[in-house]
C-alpha positions in Angstrom: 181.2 145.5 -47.2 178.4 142.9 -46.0 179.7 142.6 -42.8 178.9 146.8 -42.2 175.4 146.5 -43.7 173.9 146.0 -40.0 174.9 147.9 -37.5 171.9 148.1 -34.8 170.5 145.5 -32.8 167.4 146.4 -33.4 168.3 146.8 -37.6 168.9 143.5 -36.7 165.6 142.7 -35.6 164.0 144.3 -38.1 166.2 142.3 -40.9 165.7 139.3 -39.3 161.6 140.1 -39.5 161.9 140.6 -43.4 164.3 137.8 -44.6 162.5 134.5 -45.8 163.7 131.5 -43.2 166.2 129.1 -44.8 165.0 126.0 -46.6 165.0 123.2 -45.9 164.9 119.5 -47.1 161.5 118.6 -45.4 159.5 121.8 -46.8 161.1 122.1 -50.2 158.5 121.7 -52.4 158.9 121.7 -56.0 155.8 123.4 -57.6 155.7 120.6 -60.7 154.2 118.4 -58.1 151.2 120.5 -57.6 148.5 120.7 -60.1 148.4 124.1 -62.2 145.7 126.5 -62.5 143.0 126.9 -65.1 143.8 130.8 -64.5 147.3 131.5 -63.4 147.4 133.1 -60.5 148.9 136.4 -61.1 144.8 137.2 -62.1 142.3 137.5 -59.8 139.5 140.0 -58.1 140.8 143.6 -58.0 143.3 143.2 -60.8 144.7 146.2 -62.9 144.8 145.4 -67.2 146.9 147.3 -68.7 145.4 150.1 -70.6 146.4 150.7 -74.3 148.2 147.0 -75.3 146.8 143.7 -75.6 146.7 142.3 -72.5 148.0 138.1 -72.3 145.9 136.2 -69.9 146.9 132.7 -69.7 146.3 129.2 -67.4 146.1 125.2 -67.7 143.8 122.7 -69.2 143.9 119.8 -71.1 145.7 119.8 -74.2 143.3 120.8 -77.1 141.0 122.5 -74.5 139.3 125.5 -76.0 139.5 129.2 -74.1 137.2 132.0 -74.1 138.2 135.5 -72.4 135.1 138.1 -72.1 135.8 141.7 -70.4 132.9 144.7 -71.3 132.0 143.6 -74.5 135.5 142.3 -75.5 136.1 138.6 -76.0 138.7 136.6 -77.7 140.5 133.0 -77.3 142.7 130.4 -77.7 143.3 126.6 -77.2 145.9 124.6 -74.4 149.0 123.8 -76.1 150.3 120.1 -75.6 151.7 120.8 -72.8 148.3 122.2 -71.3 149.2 125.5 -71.5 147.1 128.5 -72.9 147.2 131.9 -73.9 144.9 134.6 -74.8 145.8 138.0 -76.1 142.6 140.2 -75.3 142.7 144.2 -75.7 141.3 145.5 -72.3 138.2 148.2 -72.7 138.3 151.7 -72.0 140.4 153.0 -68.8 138.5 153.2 -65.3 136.0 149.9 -64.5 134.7 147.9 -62.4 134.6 145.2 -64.6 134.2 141.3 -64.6 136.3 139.3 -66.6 134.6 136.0 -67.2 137.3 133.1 -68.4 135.0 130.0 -70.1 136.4 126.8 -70.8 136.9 123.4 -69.2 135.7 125.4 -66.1 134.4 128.9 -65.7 136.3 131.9 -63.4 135.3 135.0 -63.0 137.7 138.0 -61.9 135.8 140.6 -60.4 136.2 144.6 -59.9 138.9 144.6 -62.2 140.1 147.6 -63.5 141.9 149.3 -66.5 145.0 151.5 -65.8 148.4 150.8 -65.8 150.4 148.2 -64.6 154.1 148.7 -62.8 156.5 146.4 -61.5 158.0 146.8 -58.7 161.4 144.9 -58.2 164.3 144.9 -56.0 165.4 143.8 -52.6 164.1 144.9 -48.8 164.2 148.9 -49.1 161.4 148.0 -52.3 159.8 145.5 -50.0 159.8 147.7 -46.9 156.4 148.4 -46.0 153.9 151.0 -44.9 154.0 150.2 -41.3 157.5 151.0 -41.3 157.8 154.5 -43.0 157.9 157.9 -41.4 154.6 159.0 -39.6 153.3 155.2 -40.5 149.9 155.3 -38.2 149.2 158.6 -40.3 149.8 157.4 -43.5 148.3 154.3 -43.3 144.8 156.0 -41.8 145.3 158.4 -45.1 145.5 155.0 -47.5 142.1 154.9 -49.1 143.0 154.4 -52.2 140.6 152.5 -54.1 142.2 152.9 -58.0 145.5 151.6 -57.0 145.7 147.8 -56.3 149.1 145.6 -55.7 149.6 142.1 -55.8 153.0 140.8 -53.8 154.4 138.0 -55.3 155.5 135.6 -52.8 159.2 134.4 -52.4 160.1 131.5 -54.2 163.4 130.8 -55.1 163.6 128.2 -57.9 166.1 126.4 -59.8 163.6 125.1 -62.3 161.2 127.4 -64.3 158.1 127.8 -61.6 154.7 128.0 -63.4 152.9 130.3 -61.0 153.4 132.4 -57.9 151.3 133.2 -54.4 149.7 136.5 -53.7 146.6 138.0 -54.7 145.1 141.6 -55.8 144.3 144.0 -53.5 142.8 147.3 -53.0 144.8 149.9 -51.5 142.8 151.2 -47.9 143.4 151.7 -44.3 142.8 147.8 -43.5 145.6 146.8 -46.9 148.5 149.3 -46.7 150.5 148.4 -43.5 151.9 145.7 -45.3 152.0 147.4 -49.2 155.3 148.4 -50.6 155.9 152.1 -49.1 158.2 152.9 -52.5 155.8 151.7 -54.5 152.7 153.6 -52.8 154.6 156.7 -53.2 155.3 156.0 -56.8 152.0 155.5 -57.4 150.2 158.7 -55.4 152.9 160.8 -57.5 151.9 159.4 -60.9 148.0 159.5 -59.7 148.8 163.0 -59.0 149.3 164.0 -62.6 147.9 160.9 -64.3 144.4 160.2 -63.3 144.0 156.2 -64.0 144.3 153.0 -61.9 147.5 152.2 -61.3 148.3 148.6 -60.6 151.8 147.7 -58.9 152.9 144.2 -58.5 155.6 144.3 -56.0 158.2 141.4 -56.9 161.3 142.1 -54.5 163.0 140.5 -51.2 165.5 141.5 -49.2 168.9 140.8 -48.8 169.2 139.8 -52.6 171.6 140.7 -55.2 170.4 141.8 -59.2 171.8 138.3 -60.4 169.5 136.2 -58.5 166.8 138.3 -60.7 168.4 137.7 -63.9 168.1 134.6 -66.0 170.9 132.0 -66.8 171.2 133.2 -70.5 172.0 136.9 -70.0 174.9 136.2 -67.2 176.8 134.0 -69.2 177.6 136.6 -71.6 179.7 138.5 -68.5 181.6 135.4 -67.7 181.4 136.6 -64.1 179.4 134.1 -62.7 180.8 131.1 -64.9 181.2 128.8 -61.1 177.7 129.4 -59.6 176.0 129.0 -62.7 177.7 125.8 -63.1 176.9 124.8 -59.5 173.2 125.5 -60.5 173.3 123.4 -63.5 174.6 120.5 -61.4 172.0 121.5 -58.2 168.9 121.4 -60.8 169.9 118.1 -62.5 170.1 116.2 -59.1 166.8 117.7 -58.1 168.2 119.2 -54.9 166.2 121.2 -52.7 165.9 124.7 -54.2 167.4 126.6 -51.2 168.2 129.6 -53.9 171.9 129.7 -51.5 175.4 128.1 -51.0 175.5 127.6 -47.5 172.7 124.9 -47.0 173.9 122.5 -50.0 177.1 122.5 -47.5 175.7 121.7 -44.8 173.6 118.8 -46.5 177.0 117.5 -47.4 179.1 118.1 -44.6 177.7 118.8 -41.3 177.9 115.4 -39.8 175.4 117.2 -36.8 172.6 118.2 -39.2 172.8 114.3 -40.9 172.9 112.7 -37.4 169.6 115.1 -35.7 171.8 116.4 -33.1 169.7 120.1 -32.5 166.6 117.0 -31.8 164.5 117.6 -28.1 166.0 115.0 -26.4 169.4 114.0 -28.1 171.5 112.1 -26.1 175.2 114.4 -25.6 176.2 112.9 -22.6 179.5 112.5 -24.5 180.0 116.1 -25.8 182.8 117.7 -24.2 181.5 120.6 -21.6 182.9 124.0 -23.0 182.5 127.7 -22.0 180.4 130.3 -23.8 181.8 132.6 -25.5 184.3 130.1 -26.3 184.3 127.2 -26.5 186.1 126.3 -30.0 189.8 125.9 -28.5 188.6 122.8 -26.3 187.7 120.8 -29.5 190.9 121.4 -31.1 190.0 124.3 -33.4 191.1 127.5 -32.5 192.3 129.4 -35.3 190.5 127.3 -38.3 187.2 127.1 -39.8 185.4 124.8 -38.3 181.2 124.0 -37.4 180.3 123.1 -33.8 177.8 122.7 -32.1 176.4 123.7 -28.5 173.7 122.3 -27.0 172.4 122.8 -23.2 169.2 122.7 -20.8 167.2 125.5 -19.4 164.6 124.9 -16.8 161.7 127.9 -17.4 159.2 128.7 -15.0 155.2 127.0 -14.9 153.5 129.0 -15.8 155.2 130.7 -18.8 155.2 134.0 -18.3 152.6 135.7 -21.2 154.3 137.6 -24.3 156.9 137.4 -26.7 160.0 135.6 -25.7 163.5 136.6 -27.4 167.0 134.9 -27.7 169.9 136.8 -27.4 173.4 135.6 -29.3 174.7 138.6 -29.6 177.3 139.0 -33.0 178.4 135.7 -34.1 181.2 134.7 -36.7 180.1 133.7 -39.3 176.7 132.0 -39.2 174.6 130.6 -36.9 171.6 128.3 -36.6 169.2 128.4 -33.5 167.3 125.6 -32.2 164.8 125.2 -29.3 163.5 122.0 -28.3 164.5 120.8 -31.9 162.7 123.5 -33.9 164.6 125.8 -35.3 164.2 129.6 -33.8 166.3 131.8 -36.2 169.7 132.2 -38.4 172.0 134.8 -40.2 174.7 135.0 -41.9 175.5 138.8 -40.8 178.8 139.2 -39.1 177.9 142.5 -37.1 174.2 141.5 -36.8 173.3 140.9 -32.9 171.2 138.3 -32.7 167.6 138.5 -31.4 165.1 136.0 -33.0 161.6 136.3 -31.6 160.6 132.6 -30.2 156.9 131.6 -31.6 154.1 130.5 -29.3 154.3 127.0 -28.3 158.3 127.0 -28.7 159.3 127.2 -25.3 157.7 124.8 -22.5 157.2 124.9 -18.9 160.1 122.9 -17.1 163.0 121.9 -19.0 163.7 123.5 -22.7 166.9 122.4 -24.5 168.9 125.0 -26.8 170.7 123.9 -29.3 173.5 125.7 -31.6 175.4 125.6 -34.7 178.0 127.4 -35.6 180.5 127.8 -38.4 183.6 129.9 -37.7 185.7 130.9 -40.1 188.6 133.5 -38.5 190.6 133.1 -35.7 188.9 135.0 -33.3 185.3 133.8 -34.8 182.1 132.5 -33.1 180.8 134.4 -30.1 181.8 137.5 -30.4 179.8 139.7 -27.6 180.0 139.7 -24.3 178.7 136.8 -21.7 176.1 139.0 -20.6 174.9 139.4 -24.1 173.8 135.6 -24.2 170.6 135.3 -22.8 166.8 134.5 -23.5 164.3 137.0 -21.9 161.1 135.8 -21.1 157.7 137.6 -22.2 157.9 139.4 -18.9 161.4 140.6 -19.5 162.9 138.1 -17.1 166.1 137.4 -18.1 167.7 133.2 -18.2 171.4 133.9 -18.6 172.9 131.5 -21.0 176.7 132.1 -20.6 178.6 129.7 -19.1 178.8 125.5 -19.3 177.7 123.8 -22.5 177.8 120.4 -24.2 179.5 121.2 -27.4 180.9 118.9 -30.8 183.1 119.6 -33.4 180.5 118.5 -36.7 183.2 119.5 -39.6 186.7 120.6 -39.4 186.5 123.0 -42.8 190.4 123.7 -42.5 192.1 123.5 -45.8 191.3 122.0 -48.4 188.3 121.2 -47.2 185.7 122.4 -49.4 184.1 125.9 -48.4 180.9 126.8 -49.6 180.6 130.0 -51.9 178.8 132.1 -50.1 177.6 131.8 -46.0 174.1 133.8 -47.0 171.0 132.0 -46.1 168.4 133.3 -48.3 168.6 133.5 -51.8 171.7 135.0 -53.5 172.5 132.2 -55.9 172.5 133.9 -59.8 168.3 133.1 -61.5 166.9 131.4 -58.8 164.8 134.9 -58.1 164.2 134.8 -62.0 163.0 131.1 -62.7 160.5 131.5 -59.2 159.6 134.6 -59.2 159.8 137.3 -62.4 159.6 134.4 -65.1 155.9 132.7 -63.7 154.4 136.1 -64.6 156.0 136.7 -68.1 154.6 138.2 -70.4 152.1 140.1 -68.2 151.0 143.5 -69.7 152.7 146.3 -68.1 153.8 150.1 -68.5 157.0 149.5 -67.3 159.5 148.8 -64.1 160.7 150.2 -60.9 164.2 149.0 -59.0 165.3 149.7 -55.8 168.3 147.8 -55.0 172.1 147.4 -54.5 172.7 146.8 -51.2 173.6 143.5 -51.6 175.9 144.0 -54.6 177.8 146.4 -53.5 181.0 144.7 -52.0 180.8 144.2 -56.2 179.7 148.1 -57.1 181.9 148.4 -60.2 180.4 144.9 -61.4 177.0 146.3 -60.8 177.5 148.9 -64.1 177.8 145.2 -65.8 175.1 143.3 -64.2 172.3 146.3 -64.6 172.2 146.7 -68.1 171.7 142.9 -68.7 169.1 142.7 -66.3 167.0 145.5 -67.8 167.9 143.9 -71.3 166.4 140.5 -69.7 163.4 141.5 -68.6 162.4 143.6 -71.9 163.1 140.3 -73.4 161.4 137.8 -71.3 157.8 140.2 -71.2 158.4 141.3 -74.8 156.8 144.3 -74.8 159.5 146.2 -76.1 162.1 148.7 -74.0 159.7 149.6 -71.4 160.2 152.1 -69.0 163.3 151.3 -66.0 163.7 153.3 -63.4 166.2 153.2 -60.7 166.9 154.4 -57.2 170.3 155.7 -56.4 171.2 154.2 -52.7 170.7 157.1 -50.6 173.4 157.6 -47.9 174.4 154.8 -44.9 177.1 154.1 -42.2 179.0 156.1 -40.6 180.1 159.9 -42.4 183.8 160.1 -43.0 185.4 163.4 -41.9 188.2 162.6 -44.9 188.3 162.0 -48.7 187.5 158.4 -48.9 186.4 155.2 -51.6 183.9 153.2 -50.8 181.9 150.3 -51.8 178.5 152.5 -51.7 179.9 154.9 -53.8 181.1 153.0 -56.2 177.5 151.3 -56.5 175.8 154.4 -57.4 178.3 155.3 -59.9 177.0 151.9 -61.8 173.6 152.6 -61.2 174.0 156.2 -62.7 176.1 154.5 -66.0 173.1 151.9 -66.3 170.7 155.0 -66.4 172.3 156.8 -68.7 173.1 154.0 -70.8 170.4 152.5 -71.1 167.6 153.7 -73.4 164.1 154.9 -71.6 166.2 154.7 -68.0 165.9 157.2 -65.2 167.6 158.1 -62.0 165.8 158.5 -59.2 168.9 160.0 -57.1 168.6 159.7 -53.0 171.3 161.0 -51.7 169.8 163.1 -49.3 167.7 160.6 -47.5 168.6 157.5 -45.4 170.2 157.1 -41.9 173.9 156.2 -40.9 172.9 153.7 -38.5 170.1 152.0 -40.7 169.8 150.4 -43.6 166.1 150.3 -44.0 165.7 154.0 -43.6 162.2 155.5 -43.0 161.4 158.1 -45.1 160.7 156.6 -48.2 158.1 159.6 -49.7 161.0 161.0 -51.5 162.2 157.9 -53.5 158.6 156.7 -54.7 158.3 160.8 -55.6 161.3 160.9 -57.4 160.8 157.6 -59.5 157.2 158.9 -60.2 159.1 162.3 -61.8 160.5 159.7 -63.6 157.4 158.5 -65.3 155.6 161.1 -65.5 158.9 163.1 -67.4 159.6 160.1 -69.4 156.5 157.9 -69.8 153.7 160.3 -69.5 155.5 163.2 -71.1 154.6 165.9 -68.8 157.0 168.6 -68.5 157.9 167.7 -64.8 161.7 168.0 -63.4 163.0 164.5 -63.0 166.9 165.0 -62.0 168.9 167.1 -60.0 172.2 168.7 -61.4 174.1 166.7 -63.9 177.9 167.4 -64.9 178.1 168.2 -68.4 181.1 169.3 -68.8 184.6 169.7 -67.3 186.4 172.9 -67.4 190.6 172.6 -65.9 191.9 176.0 -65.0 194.8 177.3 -63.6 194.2 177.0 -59.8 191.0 175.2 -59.9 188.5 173.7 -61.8 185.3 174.9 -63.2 182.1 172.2 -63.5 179.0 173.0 -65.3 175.8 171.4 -65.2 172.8 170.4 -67.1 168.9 170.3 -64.9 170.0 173.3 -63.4 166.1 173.9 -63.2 165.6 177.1 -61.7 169.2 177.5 -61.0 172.0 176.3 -59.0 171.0 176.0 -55.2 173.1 175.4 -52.1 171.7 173.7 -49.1 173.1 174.3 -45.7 174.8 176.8 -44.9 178.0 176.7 -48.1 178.8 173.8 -50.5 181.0 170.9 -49.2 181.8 167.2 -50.3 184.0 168.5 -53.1 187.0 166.8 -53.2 189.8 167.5 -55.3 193.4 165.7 -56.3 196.4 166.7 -58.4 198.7 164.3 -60.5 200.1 162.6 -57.1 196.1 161.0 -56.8 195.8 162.5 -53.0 192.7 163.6 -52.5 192.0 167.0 -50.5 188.5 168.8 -49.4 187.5 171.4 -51.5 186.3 174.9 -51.2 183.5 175.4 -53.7 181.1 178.0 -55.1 178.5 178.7 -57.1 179.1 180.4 -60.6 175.9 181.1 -62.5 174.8 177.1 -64.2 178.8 176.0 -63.0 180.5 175.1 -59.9 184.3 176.2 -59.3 185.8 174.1 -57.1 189.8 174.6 -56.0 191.7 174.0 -52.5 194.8 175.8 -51.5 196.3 172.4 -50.7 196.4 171.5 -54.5 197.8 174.0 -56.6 197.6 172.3 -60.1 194.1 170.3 -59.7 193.2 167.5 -62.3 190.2 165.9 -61.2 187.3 166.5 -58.8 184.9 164.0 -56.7 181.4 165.2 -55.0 179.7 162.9 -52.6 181.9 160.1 -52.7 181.3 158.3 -50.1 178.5 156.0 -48.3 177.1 158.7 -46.3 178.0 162.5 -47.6 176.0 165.4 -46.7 174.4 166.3 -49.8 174.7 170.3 -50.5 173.8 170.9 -54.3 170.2 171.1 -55.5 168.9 172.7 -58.8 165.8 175.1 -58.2 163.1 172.0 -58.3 164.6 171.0 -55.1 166.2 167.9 -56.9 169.8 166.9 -55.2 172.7 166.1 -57.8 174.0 162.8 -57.4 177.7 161.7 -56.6 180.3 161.8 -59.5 184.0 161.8 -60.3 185.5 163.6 -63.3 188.5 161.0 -62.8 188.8 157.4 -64.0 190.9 155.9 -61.3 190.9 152.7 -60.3 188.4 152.2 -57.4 187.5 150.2 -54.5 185.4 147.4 -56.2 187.1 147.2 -59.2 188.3 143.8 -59.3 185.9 142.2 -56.7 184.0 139.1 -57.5 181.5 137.3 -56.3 183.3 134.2 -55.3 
């Protein structure tokens, strides 16, 4: 479930790093308001053009307004539509470069060291956005980075719920001084194709954490699905009043409940002389609201030393149910939405002050035994010389909104984008129909409380954004979630399990899709694991099997087909490359059940391309499971050193079968 995805206080720091800050109404800007480029801004110095396909390069001018493209010899051009827009469709020159691209027209641009190669994109949440200076061995890598033929342009998070025109980032040239902060999956994906494939290699990295496939996916192919009917609704509503584009649930509440955000009360120098004095942790059975959802808020003075000690000063909340908001001196300092996530947001120079500082909290419960959920001890801000300001104990606190039934709840308690196309209108569409060789995907985390809907949602995605850069069925290639939380010792179901099961349906179902499985990387107690070599390797087997038609392995074992024996069953295989291959010491994470649906541990062994699987405990076996569960110890390979991914031979009802997202 969400709630499990953080486990670690210092995952939590780490999330809490990578996860945009919510919006809010003062810095909402709605891009319409600012004037467009002549050149979008997807183009720039150090760009890749994709090699082999007329290449769209588009801007704004005045309606009418002529447009000339020149690139090494090649020129064509267009004119602004009425609407200002205009397009050219120019086929790029041969593959390598430098070149300079020279765009003439009501003004004259020109994009320099631009190169011909291919282009990929590189989608997903934060285990796609995850950068170099986080991976395994990252000082080493990163010195290793000089990589001038691969470039990669970030796009910069924007949800939207209108159509945005353009996005931030730029182009640039992989090195020492760029790749702390480049895509680590999509680095490794690129090094494996440049391996094999000698041509630029352009990635444009369009991900962010904590974000589930809908918010990438446009209005038009989730209605189809009728899943997310309500929130597309909500949308419709949201964009017609002009609201501020948030991109979640939780802040449109508050904008229409929380009496304490309307009346200022986290401002430096509120007067709460009248707040009742509570007792953190605690605090919510003094206002009368015990055991029902409710927002409060806390507020209380701290008197800090002159001078400041130097460094970076932390809050501590510890866990809080459900969602909190931080405020110092009437800026705000952090927020999450993560149950189990302790709380530690860094505090910015110039936040704190010599002399008296004032803290201010909300919180909205929803269980019983919500808010605070850590010790006393656990409250506390530390100082940049690790002196510790205890902060458990007396605070002014006020009940904002008592959210008992039926008062309204808001859908979701996220704050960062999660709302269906908001990730698609402000960040995929505003760099349709750029010329590419095709897409990379790395994520599910945040869908998988909803795993089986995922095998729903995937397949209209990919359909989506064939469609919206019409270049045909281009290349999509997904990662498998590799293994997370806490191993089980029994037969189990899970939500993670049931995830990859959708992304391996999506794969297979979908035309010019691969698998890039995972299974035997990741950490139990992070979600953000390290090594990340092995996924941009294995989606670059992807390409280079399927795109660039090398004979290269690209999957582990498959199950082909299913053999039912007296005793025990028999399962054979397909990309048995170089033959069946235990790892460890024998085969284990076989599971097997009979008619009564009870699921035992198997014994297991290998039988030439087949594994015969059979337990002692289960004398007339029907159906087999291998790996099912978030973290299982993967044990089969194929001779290529490619792990087989989880599967079930049964079609049992499962986990997430009838979750929704609301």
């Amino acid at each position: 479930m969400i709630a499990r995805i953080v486990l670690a206080m210092l995952v939590a720091v780490e999330l809490l790093a990578g996860v945009p800050r919510a919006a809010t109404a003062q810095d909402a800007p709605q891009q319409a308001a600012k004037s467009l480029p002549f050149v979008s801004t997807i183009f720039g110095d150090n760009m890749v053009m994709q090699r082999g396909k007329l290449n769209t390069i588009w801007g704004w001018s005045k309606p009418g307004d002529r447009v000339r493209v020149e690139i090494a010899g090649k020129q064509a051009e267009g004119a602004a539509d009425a609407d200002g827009k205009w397009e050219v469709k120019i086929k790029p020159p041969k593959t390598g470069g430098p070149y300079t691209m020279t765009i003439k027209g009501a003004q004259t641009v020109e994009l320099h060291n631009v190169l011909v190669g291919d282009v990929w994109l590189c989608g997903g949440q934060s285990n796609m956005e995850l950068p170099m200076s986080r991976v395994l061995n990252a000082e080493e890598e990163i010195k290793a980075a000089n990589q001038p033929e691969i470039r990669f342009f970030r796009v910069g998070g924007h949800p939207a719920y209108h159509a945005a025109k353009v996005v931030d980032g730029k182009w640039e040239v992989v090195s020492p001084e760029t790749a702390a902060h480049l895509s680590a999956v999509a680095y490794y994906f690129a090094l494996k194709v440049r391996s094999e494939i000698h041509v630029p290699i352009g990635l444009v990295v369009d991900a962010m954490g904590g974000t589930p496939a809908e918010a990438w996916t446009s209005a038009a192919a989730l209605e189809p699905l009728h899943d997310f009917d309500v929130p597309l609704a909500l949308l419709k509503k949201l964009a017609a009043e002009n609201a501020p584009e948030y991109g979640n649930y939780v802040m449109h509440w508050y904008d229409e409940y929380d009496t304490g955000l309307k009346g200022q009360w986290q401002a430096a120098n509120f007067d709460d002389a009248n707040w009742q004095t509570v007792d953190l942790p605690g605090g919510f059975k003094e206002l009368g609201v015990p055991d029902t959802p409710a927002v409060v808020w806390f507020r209380r003075e701290v008197d800090l030393p002159d001078p400041l000690p130097k460094g970076r000063a932390l809050l501590f909340l510890g866990e809080v149910e459900r969602m909190d908001t931080a405020y110092i001196n009437g800026t705000e300092v952090g927020a999450s939405a993560w149950v189990e996530n302790p709380r530690v947001y860094p505090l910015h120079d110039g936040v704190l002050k010599p002399g008296k500082n004032e803290i201010s909290i909300r919180v909205f419960k929803t269980k019983p035994d919500g808010g605070f959920m850590s010790k006393p001890d656990v409250l506390h801000l530390m100082l940049g010389d690790k002196s510790v300001i205890p902060l458990a104990g007396k605070w002014k606190a006020k009940l904002s909104v008592d959210a008992r039934p039926p008062h309204a709840m808001p859908i979701g308690f996220e704050n960062w984008p999660v709302m269906p196309t908001v990730l698609y209108k402000g960040m995929l569409e505003p760099i349709t129909p750029l010329a590419l060789s095709g897409a990379i995907w790395y994520q599910g985390e945040q869908n998988s409380p909803r795993g089986y809907q995922y095998r729903k949602i995937m397949p209209a995605l990919i359909a989506n954004w064939r469609e919206v850069f019409g270049q045909g069925d281009f290349p999509f290639y997904i990662v498998s979630l590799p293994k997370f939380m806490k191993h089980s010792d029994t037969p189990t179901d899970d939500d993670w399990a049931d995830t990859r099961e959708s992304q391996a349906i999506a794969a297979e179902s979908v035309p010019k899709s691969c698998l890039a499985v995972t299974i035997d990387t990741g950490e139990a107690d992070n979600i953000h694991p390290k090594l990340k070599k092995p996924v941009g390797d294995r989606l670059g087997r992807c390409a280079l099997a399927g795109y660039y038609h090398k004979h290269v392995v690209d999957s582990g074992p498959t199950l082909k087909r299913v053999e039912r024996l007296p005793g025990e069953i028999r399962l054979h295989f397909a990309h048995a490359n170089g033959g069946l291959v235990v790892k460890g010491t024998k085969l284990v994470e076989f599971s097997i059940a009979g008619d009564d649906r009870v699921w035992h541990w198997a014994n297991a062994r290998i039988e030439g391309d087949a594994v015969v699987v059979s337990s002692p405990d289960v004398p007339r076996p029907v159906q087999v499971r291998y790996a099912w569960q978030s973290n299982p110890e993967a044990t089969l390979f194929n001779g290529a050193g490619l792990p087989a991914g989880p599967f079930r031979t049964d079609d049992w009802p499962l986990e997430t079968q009838d979750h929704r997202s609301y």
